[in-house]
C-alpha positions as CSV (number, residue, x, y, z in Angstrom):
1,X,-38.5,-23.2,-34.6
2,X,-36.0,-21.2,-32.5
3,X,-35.3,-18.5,-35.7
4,X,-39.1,-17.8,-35.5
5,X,-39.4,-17.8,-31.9
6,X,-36.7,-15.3,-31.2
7,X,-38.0,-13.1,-33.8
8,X,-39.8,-10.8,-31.2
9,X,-37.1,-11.0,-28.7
10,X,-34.8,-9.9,-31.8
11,X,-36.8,-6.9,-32.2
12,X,-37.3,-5.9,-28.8
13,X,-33.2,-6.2,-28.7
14,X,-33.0,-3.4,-31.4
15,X,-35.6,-1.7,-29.7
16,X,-33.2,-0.8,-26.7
17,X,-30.3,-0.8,-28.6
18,X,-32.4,2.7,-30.3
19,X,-33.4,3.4,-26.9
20,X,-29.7,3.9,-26.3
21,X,-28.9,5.4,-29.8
22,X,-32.0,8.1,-28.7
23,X,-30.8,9.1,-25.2
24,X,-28.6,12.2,-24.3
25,X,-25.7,9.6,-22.9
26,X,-23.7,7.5,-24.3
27,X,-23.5,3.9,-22.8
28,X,-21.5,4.3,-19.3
29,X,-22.1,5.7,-15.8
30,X,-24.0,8.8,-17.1
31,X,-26.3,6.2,-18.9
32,X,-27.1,3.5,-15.7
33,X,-27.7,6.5,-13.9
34,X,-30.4,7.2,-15.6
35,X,-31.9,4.0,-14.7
36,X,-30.1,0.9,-13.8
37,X,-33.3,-1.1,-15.3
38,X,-31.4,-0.2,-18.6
39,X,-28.5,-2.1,-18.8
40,X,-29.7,-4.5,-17.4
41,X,-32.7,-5.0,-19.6
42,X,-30.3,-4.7,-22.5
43,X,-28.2,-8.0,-20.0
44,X,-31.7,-10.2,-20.2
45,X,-32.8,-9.4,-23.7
46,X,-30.0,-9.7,-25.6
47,X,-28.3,-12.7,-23.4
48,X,-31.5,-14.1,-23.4
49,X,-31.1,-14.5,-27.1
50,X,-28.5,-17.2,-26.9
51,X,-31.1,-19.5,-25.0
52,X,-33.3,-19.5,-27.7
53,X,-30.6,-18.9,-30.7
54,X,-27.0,-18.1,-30.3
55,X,-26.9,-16.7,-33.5
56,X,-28.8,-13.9,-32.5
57,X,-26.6,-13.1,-30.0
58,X,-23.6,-12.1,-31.8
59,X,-25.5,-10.2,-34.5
60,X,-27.6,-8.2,-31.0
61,X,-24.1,-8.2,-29.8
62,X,-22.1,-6.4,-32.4
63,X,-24.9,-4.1,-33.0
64,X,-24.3,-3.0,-29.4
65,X,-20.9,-2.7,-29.9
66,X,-21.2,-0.5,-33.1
67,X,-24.3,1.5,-32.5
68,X,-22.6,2.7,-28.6
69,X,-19.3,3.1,-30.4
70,X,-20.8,5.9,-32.4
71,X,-23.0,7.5,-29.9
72,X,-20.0,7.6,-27.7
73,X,-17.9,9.2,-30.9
74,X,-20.8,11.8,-31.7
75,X,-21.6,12.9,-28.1
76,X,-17.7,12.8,-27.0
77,X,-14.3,14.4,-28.0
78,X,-12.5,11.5,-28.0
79,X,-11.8,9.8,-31.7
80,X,-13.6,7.0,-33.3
81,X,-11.1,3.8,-32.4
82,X,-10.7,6.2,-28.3
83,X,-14.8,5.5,-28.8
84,X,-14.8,1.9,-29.5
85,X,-12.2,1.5,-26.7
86,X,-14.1,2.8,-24.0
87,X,-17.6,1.3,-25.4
88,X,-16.0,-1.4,-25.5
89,X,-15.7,-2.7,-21.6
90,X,-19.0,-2.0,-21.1
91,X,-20.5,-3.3,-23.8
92,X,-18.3,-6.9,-22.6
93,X,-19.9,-6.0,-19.3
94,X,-23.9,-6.6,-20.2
95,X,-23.1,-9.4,-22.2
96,X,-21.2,-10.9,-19.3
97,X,-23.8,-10.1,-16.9
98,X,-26.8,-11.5,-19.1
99,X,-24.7,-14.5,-19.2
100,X,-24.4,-14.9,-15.7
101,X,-27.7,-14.2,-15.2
102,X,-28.3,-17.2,-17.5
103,X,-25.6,-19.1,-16.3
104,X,-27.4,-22.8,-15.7
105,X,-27.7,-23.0,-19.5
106,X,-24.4,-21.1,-20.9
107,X,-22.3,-23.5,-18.4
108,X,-24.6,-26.5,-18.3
109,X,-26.6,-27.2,-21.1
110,X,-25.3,-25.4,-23.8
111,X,-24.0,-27.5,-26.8
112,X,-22.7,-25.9,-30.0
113,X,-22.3,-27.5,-33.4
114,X,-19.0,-25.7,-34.1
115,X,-16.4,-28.2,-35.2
116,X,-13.4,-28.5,-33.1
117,X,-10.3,-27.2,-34.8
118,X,-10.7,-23.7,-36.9
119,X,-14.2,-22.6,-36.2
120,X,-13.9,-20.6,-39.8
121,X,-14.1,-21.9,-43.1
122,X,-13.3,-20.3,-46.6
123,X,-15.6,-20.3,-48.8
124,X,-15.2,-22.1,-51.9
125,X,-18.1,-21.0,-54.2
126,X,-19.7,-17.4,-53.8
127,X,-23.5,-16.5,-54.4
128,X,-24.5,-16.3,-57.9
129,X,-25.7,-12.7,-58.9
130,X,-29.3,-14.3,-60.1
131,X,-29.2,-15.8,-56.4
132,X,-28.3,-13.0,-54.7
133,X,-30.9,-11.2,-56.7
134,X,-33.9,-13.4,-56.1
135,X,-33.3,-13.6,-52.5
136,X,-31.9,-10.0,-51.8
137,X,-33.8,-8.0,-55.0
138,X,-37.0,-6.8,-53.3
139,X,-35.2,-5.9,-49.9
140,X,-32.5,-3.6,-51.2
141,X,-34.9,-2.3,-53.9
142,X,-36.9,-0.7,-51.1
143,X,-34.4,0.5,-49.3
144,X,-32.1,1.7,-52.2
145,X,-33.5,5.0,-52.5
146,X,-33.3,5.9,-49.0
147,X,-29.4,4.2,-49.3
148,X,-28.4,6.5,-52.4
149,X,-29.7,9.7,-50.7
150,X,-27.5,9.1,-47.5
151,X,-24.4,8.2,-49.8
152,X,-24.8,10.8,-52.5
153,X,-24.5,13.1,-49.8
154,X,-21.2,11.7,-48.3
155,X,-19.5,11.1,-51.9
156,X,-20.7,14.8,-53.1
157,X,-18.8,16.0,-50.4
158,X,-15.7,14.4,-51.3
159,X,-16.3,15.3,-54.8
160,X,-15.8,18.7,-53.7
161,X,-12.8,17.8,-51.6
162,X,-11.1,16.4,-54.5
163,X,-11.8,19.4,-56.3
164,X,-10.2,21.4,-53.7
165,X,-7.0,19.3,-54.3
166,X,-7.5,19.8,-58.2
167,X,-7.9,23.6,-58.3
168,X,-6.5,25.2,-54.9
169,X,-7.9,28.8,-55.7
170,X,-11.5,27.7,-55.3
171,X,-11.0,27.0,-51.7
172,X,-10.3,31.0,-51.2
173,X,-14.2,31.3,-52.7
174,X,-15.4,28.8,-50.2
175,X,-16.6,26.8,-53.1
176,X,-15.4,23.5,-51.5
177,X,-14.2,22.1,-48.3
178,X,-10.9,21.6,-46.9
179,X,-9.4,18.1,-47.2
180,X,-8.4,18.0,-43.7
181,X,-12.8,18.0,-43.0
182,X,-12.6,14.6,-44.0
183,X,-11.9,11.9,-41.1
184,X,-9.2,9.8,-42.0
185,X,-10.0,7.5,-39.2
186,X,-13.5,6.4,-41.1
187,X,-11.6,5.7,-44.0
188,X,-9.3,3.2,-42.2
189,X,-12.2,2.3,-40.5
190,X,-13.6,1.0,-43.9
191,X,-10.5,-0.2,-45.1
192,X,-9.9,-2.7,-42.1
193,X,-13.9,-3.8,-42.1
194,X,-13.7,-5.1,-45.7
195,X,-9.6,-6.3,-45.5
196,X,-9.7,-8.3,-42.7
197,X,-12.8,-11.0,-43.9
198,X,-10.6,-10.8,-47.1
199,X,-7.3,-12.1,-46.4
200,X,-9.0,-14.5,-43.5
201,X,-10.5,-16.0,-46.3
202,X,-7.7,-15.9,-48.6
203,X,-5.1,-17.6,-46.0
204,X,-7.7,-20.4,-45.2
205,X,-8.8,-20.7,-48.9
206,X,-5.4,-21.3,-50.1
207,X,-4.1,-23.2,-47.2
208,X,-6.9,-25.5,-46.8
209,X,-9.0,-25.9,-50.5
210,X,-7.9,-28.6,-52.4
211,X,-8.3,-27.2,-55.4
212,X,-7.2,-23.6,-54.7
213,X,-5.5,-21.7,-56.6
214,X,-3.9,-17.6,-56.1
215,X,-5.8,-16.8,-59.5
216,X,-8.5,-17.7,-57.4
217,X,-7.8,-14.5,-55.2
218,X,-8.6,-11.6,-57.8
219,X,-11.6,-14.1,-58.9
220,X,-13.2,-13.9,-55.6
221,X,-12.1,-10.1,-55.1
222,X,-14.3,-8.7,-58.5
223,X,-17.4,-11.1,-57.4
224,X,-17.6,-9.5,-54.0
225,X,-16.4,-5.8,-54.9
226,X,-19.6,-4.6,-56.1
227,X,-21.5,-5.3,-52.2
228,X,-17.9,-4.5,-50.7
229,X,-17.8,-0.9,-52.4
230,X,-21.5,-0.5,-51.0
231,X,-20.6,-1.5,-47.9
232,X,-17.1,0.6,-47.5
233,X,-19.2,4.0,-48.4
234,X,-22.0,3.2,-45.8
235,X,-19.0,2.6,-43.2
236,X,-17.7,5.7,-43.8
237,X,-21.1,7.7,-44.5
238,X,-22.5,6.5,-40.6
239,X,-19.2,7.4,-39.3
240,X,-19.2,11.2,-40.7
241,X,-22.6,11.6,-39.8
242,X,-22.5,10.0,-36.3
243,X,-20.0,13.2,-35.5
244,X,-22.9,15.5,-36.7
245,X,-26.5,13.7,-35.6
246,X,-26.0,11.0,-33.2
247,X,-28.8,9.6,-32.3
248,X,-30.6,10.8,-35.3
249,X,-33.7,8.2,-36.4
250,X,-32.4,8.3,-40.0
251,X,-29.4,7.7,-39.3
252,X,-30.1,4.7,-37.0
253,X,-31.9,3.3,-39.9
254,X,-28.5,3.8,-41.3
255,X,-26.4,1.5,-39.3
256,X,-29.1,-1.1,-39.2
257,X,-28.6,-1.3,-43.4
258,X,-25.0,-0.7,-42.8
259,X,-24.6,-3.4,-40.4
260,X,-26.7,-5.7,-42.5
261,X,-24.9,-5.4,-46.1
262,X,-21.6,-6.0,-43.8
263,X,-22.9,-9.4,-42.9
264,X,-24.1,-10.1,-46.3
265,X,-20.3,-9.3,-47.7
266,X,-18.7,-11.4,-44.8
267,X,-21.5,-14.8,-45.5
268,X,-19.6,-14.5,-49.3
269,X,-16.2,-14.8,-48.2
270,X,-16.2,-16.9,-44.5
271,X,-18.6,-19.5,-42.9
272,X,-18.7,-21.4,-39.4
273,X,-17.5,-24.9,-39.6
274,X,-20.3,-26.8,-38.4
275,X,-21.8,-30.5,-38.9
276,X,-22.9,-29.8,-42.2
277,X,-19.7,-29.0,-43.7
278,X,-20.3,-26.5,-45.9
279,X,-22.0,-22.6,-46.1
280,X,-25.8,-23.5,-45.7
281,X,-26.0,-23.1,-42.5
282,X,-24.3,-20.0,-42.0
283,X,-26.4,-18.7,-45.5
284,X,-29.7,-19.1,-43.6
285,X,-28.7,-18.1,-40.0
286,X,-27.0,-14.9,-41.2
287,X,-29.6,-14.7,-44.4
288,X,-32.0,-14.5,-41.4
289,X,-30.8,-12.1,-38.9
290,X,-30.3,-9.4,-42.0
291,X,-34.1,-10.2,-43.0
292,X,-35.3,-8.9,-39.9
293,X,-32.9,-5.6,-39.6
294,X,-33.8,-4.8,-43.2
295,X,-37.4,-5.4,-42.3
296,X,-37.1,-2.7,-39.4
297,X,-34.8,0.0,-41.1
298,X,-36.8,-0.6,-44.4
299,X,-39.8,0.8,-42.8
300,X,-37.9,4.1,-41.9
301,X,-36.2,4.2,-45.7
302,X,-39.5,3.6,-47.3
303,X,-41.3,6.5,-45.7
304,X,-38.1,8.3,-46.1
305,X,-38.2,7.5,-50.0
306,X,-42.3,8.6,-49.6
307,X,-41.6,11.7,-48.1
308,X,-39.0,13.1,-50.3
309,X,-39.7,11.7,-53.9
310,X,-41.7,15.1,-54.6
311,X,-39.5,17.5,-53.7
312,X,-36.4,15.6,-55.6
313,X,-35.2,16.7,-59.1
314,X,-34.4,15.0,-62.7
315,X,-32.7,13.0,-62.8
316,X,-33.0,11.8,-59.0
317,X,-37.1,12.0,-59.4
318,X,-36.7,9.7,-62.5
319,X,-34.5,7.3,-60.3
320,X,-37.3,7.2,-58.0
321,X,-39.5,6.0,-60.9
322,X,-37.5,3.5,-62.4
323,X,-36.9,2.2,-58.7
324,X,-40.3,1.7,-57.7
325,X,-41.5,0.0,-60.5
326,X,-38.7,-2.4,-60.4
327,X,-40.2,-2.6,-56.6
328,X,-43.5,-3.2,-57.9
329,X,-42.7,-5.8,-60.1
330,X,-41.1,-7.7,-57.3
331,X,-43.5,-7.4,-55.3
332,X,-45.9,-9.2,-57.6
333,X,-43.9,-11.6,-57.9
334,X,-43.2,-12.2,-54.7
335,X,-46.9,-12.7,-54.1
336,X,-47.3,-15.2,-56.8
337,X,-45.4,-17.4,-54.5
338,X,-47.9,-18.5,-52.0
339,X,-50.4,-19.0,-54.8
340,X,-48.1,-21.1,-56.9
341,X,-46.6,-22.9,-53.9
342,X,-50.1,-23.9,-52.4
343,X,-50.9,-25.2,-55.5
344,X,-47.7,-27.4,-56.0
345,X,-48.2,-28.3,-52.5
346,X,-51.3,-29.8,-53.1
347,X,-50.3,-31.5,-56.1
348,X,-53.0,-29.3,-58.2
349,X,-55.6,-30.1,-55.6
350,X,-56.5,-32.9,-57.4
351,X,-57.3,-35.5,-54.6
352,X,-60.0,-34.5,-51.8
353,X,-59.6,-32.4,-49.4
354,X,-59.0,-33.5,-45.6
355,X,-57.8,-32.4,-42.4
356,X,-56.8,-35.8,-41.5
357,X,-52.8,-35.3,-40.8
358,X,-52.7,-39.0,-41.2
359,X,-54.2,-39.5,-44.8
360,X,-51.1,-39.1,-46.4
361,X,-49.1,-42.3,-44.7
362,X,-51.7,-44.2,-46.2
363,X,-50.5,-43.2,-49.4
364,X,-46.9,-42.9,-49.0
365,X,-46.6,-45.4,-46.1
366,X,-49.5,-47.8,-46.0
367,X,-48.1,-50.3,-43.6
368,X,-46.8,-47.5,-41.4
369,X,-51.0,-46.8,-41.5
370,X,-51.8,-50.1,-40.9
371,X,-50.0,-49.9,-37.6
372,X,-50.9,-47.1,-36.7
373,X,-54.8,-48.4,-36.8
374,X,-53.7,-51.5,-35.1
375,X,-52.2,-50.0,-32.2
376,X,-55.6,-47.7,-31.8
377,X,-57.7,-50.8,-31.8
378,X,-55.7,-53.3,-29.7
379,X,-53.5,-51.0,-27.1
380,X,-54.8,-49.0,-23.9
381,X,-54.1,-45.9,-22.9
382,X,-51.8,-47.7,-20.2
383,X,-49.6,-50.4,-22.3
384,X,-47.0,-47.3,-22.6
């Protein structure tokens, strides 16, 4: 299947994405001239994607575009949106080349399954909290302490901005921080990530549901406001930090989770219009790209959560506690799976076993079997 074929490609296109998050340039001339091997290894891998699942190149793609935005921003004086401008071209430029490197499939064989019309669809129905749970649960348990940490820091500090605001004569004492520390642009930043998937959905929802109604609006806007509040504070928190430790591991690990509970916000309120008609597609594809960027940052955040659980204090320490065994418990029963699954399989393993990959049609299908035995009797090898 391509989604498990692509899988090692997927992480090798991370891979040098941190390659570039790690080096002392951001991406541009100073960074090809380094090595012009880069780039262009970042062209093949991450173009290469599209040939085995297109999918995989927009999700490679906007990481690109996010993780060089902020390099840029922390190694450079210019702003965060100056950043993404000038990240921006270049980033257009590998893509562009990997494609023309691969051109006899993007221009020849290629085929898509995106319905002509409005590629985007609203979606009607959003993931049930037990859903979400079950599929989601043992993922952002592992990485939740590591998450917490990062955004504890970040809202701490604005704690003690507000309280500048509140009671001025504590800023004389250097008690708090000054207001004007905080970067307005990563709030905006936040504001449009979350906004714009929002009222997409609402003008297509309204305009082309049946059976919608504007009720429907502040429905749809308390379902997804617990993973869009998570979401907004991890924008902001890798923005702030990218101005202090770009190209920091941890903070990497960061954008990977970042970028990942982003896609999980926009697959609850938009989908691609495809030949199935409805969100399951776009649920697995996107289900499955996040699956494998949790699966690398989570092995940073769990050491992280390893490392530090010791030295952290009540109630944090307690946190910790009630975290892993929540982890543990998951992870149990994420195990009983296979057992219970094999055994469903196999219909309790109440029929012999066999390696014959035909035994079953004799069951299910019998004159399909009968044929089958025919044709091996009667037929050469040369009748077809």
């Amino acid at each position: 299947h391509p989604h498990l074929i692509s899988m090692p490609f997927v992480i090798l296109g991370i891979s040098l994405i941190f390659n570039l998050w790690r080096s002392p340039e951001p991406l541009g001339f100073g960074y090809t001239k380094r090595g012009i091997w880069r780039p262009l290894l970042l062209a093949i891998v991450i173009a290469g994607l599209g040939f085995i699942n297109m999918w995989d190149l927009a999700t490679l793609g906007g990481l690109l575009l996010l993780a060089a935005s902020l390099k840029r921003y922390g190694t450079s004086r210019l702003g965060l949106w100056g950043s993404f401008a000038s990240t921006l071209p270049a980033v257009v430029a590998i893509i562009g080349l990997g494609i023309a490197i691969y051109s006899p499939f993007y221009f020849g064989t290629f085929s898509s399954q995106v319905q002509p019309g409005i590629p985007i669809g609203a979606v009607l129905h959003s993931t049930r909290p037990i859903h979400f749970f079950t599929v989601w649960g043992l993922a952002l348990s592992l990485i939740a302490p590591f998450l917490i940490a990062q955004i504890f820091g970040l809202l701490k500090g604005h704690w003690n901005k507000l309280g500048w605001v509140l009671f001025p004569d504590l800023k004389k004492a250097r008690v708090v921080n000054s207001l004007s520390e905080t970067p307005v642009s990563s709030l905006f930043l936040g504001s449009i990530a979350l906004g714009v998937p929002f009222m997409i959905w609402a003008i297509i929802h309204l305009a082309a549901n049946s059976d919608s109604h504007p009720a429907d609006l502040f429905a749809r806007f308390f379902s997804v406001l617990p993973l869009g509040l998570i979401s907004f504070v991890s924008i902001v928190a890798i923005v702030n930090k990218s101005r202090r430790n770009s190209g920091d591991a941890g903070l990497f690990a960061l954008v990977l989770i970042t970028f990942s509970l982003y896609i999980l916000y926009c697959t609850e309120l938009i989908y691609v219009r495809d030949m199935f008609g409805n969100r399951m597609n776009t649920v697995f594809k996107s289900y499955y790209q996040v699956w494998i960027l949790l699966a690398v940052a989570g092995g940073y955040a769990i050491n992280y959560w390893r490392s530090q659980h010791a030295v952290w204090q009540a109630p944090a320490r307690y946190m910790s506690k009630g975290v892993a065994i929540i982890a543990i418990v998951l992870v149990v029963v994420a195990i009983y799976y296979p057992v219970a699954a094999a055994f469903s399989k196999a219909n309790g393993f109440k029929r012999e076993a066999t390696i014959d990959g035909l035994a079953f049609i004799e069951l299910a299908v019998p004159d399909e079997r009968a044929a089958i035995d025919w044709l091996k009797k009667n037929a050469n090898s040369d009748h077809i």
